[in-house]
C-alpha positions as MATLAB code, in Angstrom:
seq = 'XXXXXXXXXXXXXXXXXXXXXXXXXXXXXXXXXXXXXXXXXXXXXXXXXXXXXXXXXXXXXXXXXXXXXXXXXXXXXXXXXXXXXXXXXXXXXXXXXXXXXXXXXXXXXXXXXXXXXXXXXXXXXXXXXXXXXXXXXXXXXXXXXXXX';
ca = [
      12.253   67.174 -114.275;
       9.709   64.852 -115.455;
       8.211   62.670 -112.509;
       9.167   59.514 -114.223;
      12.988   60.429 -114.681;
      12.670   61.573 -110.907;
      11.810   58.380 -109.294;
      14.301   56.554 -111.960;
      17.194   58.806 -110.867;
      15.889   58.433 -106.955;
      16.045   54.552 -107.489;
      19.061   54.671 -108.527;
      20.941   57.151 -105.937;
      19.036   55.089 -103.148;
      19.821   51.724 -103.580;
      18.482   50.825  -99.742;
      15.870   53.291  -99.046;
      15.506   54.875  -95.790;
      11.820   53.450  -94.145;
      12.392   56.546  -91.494;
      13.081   59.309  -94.635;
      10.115   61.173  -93.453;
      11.455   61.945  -90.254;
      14.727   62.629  -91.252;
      13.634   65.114  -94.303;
      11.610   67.122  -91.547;
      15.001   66.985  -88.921;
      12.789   64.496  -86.015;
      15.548   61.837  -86.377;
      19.152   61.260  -87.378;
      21.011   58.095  -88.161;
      24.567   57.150  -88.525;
      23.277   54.849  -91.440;
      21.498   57.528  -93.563;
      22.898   58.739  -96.489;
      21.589   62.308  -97.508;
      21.055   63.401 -101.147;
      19.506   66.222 -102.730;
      17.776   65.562 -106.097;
      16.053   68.632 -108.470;
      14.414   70.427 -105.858;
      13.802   67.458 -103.484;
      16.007   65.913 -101.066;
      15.955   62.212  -99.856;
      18.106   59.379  -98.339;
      19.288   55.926  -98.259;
      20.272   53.180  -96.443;
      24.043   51.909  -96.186;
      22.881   48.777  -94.761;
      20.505   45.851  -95.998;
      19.992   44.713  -92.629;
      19.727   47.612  -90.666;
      16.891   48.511  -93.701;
      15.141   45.271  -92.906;
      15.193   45.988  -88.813;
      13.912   48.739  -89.568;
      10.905   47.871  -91.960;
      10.031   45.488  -88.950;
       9.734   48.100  -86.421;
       8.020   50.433  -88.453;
       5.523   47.979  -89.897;
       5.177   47.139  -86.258;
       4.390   50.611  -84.973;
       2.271   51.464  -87.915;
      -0.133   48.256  -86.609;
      -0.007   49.530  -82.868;
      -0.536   53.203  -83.805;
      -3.934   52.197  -85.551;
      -6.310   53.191  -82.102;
      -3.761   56.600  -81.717;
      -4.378   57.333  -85.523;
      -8.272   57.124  -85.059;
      -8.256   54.526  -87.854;
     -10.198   51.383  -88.641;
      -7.563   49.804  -90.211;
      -3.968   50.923  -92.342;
      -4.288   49.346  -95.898;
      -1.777   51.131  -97.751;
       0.297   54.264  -97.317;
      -0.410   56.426  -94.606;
      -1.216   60.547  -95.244;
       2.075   62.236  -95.171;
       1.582   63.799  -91.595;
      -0.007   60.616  -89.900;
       3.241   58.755  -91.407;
       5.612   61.669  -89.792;
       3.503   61.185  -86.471;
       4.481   57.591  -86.295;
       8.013   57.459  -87.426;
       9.088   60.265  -85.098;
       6.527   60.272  -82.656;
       7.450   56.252  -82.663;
      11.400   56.923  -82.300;
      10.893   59.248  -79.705;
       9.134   57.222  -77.809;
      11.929   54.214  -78.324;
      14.430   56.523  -77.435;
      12.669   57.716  -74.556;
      12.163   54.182  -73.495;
      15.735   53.618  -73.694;
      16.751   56.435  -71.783;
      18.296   58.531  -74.327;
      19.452   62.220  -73.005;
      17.498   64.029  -76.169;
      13.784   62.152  -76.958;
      12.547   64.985  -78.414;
      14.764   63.800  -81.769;
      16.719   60.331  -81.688;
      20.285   61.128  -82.546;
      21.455   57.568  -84.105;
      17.859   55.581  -84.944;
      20.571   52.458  -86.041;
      22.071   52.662  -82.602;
      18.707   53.018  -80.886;
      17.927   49.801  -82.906;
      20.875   47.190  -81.582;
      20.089   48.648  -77.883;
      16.626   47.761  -78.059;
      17.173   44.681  -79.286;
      20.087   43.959  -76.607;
      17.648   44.961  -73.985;
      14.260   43.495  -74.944;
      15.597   40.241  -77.515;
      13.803   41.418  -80.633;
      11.801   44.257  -81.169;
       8.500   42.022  -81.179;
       9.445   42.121  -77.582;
       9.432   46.387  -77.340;
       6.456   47.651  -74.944;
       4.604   49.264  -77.498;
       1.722   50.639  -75.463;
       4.452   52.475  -73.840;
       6.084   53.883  -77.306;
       2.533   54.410  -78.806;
       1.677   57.512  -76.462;
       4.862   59.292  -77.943;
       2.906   58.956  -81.370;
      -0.269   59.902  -79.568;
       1.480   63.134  -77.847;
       3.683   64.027  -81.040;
       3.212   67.431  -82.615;
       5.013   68.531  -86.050;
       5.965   71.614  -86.972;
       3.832   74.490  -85.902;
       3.000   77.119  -89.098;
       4.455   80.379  -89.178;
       1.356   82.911  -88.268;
       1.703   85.903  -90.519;
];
């Protein structure tokens, strides 16, 4: 499939993208508001909800800023390297979860739900205690390679 066709055909099967896909595709995080789909030999997901997409986009613009120091960066002025962006969106959820005493930090279970209690407990999520969530990003390790 022609790269061009791809991201037509991916535009148009994800309507709302996902700002967490990254951590979903690689099984950190799961949300009630993800929609899965598989495309050629890729695999990708959307959003069922506008606003749960824009909360979202907040908190991981947000935790991109604060993760700047943890990243050993100057500055963030454009897309992250694929395994710095995994580090934030699941070390970031983890942390959230974590924060909000979720039973299983290691991978968030609802990131919509994890959402709507933050913002019950803390008002907003400018309000979240991001020093706190940032050393989840800091600690987070992906996948370990197979040794052969």
């Amino acid at each position: 499939m022609e790269e061009d066709e791809y991201r037509s055909t991916y535009k148009e099967l994800a309507d709302i993208r996902c700002v967490f896909e990254k951590a979903l595709t690689n099984r950190q995080a799961k949300c009630a508001l993800a929609q899965h789909f598989c495309l050629a030999d890729r695999e990708g997901y959307s959003c069922q909800s506008i606003e749960a997409s824009d909360k979202c986009s907040e908190l991981l613009k947000t935790l991109r800023k604060n993760s700047i120091f943890a990243l050993k960066l100057r500055e963030i002025n454009g897309p992250l390297p694929h395994n710095m962006e995994i580090r934030v969106q699941a070390g970031g959820l983890s942390g959230l979860a974590g924060l909000l005493d979720q039973a299983n930090t290691s991978s968030p279970d609802d990131i919509s739900r994890i959402l709507a209690q933050a913002q019950e407990k803390y008002g907003s999520l400018e309000n979240l205690p991001y020093n706190k969530i940032i050393q989840s990003v800091v600690q987070f390790q992906g996948r370990r390679r197979k040794q052969r």
